[in-house]
N, C-alpha and C positions, 0 to 999 in steps of 0.2 A: 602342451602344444600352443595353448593360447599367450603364454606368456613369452613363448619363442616368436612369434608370430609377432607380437607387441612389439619387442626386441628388434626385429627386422623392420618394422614401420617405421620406430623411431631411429633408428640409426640412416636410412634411406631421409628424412626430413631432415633429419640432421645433417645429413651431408648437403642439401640441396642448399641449404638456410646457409652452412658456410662457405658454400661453393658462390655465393649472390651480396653482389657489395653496392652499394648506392652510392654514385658520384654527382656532383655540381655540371649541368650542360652550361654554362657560361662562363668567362673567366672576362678579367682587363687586368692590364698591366701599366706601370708606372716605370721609367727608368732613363737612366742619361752613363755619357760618358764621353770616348775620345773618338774621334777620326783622322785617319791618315788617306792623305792621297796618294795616287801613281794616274800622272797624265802625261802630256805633249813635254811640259816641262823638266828640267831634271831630273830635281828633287824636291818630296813632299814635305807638307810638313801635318803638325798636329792641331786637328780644332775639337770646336767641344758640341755635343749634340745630347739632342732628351727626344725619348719616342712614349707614345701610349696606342697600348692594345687592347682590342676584344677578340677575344676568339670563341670558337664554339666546339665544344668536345664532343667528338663521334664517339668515340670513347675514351677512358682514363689516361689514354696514352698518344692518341690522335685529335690533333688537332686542327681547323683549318678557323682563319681569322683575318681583320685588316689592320694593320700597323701604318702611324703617322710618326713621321720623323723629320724633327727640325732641329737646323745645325746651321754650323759652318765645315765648309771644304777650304784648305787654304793650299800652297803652293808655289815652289819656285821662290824667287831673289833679285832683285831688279839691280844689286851689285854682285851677286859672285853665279849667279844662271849666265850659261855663255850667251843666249839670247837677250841677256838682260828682263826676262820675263818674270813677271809675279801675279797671282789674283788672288782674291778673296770671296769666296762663292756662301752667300745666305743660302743656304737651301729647304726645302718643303720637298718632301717623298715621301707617295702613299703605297703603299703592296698590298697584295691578296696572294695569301701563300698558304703552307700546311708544312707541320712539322710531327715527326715519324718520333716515336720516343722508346726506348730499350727496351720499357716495362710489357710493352706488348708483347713482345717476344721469349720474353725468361719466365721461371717460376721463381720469384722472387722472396718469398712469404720465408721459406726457412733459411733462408743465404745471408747474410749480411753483407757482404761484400755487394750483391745484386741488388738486393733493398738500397742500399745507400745511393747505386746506380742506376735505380730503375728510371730517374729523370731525365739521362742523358737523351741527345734527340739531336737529328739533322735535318736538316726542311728546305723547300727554296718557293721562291713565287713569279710573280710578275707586277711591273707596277711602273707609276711613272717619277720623274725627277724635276720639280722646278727648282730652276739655276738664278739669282738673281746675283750681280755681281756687284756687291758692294763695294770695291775695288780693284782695281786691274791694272796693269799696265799696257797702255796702246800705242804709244806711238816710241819707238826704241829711243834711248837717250843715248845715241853717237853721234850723235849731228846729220845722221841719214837720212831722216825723215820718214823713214817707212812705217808704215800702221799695220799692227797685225790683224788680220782679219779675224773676223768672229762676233758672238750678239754679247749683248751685257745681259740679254734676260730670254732664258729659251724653256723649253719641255724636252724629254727626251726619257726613250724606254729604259727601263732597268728591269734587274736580275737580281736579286738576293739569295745567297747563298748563308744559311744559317748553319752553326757548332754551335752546343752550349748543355746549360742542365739547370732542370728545377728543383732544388728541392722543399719537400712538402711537409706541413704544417698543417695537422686535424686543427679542426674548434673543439667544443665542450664536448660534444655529441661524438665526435670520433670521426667524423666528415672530414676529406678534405678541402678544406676553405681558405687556407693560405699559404702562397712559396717565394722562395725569392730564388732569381735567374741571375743565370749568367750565361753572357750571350758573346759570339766574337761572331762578327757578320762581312761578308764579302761581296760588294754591291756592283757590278757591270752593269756602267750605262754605254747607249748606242747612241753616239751622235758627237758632236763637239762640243758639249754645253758645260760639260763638268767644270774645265777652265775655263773659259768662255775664248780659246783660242782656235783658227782653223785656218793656222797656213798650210800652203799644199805641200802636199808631199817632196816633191821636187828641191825645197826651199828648205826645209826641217821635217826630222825623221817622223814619220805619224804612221805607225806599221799597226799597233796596240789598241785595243780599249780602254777611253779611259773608266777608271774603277777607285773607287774608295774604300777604305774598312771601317768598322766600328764595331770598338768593345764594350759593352755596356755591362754595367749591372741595374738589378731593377729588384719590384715586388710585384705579386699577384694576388687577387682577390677573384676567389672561384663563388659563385650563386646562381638563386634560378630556378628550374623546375630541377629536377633529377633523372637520371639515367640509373641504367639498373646493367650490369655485367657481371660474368659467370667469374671472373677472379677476383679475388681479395684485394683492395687496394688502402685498403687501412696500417 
């Protein structure tokens, strides 16, 4: 009886001990890539952007954090845009968002196909957009004289919409400590600052937000105190 009894203690610790995994609460991230626009103008074109993140893990699969991102927005053609329109937007954009990741929801541990997937994740936030316009076109070259309206340097809300996946990299210990992402992002701003144009409606079609993307790839470095959760994430 006693050794049944023994038998049942340790198999109950035992289960407990692998049912509980220790994760990193802090992460930052490194990373750069492309941007495309969709505004007032035509057609977009392609710029190049780098962002850096911290976030904070609720758990191994949640997260919420603040992303900096600086680029350029470009756009339009001041020879083949029917308007003759072109800009060139430096920008600075900060979010406060959270991002939902697969692993929370699967049992991962015996799958491979799910392990390999467990980093997939969609998330979105809120956050603002400084527009500096490094160059632009303002005043039409037809001999008309008309200036398009709008600022060379504004603010204006945005909306991030994130797609992507991490995957992860233990240290010695077995911890996860390092990932590298891949991220495709879908940014709606409110306002006219993207291009930095704002004829009226009446004059040229302005029905849309304008909106950028950017594909990045990046890396992660998870540290910190630790979190403690009931599935394995090793």
């Amino acid at each position: 009886m006693k050794k049944i009894c023994a038998a049942f203690i340790l198999s109950i610790f035992t289960s407990v001990t692998y049912a509980q995994s220790n994760f990193y609460k802090l992460g930052v991230g490194l990373g750069a890539g492309g941007t495309y626009s969709f505004t007032d103008v035509k057609k977009g074109k392609f710029g190049l952007a780098g962002y850096g993140t911290v976030e904070y893990y609720l758990t191994p699969f949640i997260t919420s954090g603040l992303e900096l991102q600086m680029g350029t927005v470009k756009g339009g053609d001041v020879k083949t845009d029917p308007h003759n329109r072109e800009f060139f937007n430096t920008y600075k954009a900060i979010t406060l968002g959270g991002k939902v990741r697969l692993g929370q929801f699967t049992d991962f541990y015996y799958n491979d196909l799910l392990n390999y997937t467990k980093g997939f994740y969609i998330g979105t936030g809120v956050g603002v957009i400084l527009n500096n316009m490094k160059d632009i076109i303002r005043t039409k070259p037809d001999g008309s004289g008309y200036v398009f309206p709008g600022k060379d340097k504004s603010v204006n809300a945005a909306v991030p919409i994130n797609v992507g996946i991490d995957f992860y990299f233990p240290d010695q210990w077995g911890d996860i400590r390092y990932g590298i992402n891949i991220n495709y992002q879908t940014n709606f701003t409110f306002g006219e600052g993207l291009d930095g144009y704002d004829d009226p409606k009446t004059k040229f079609k302005n029905v849309s937000p304008d909106l950028y993307t950017y594909f990045s790839v990046g890396v992660r470095y998870n540290f910190g105190f630790m979190g403690l959760t009931s599935k394995p994430v090793r």
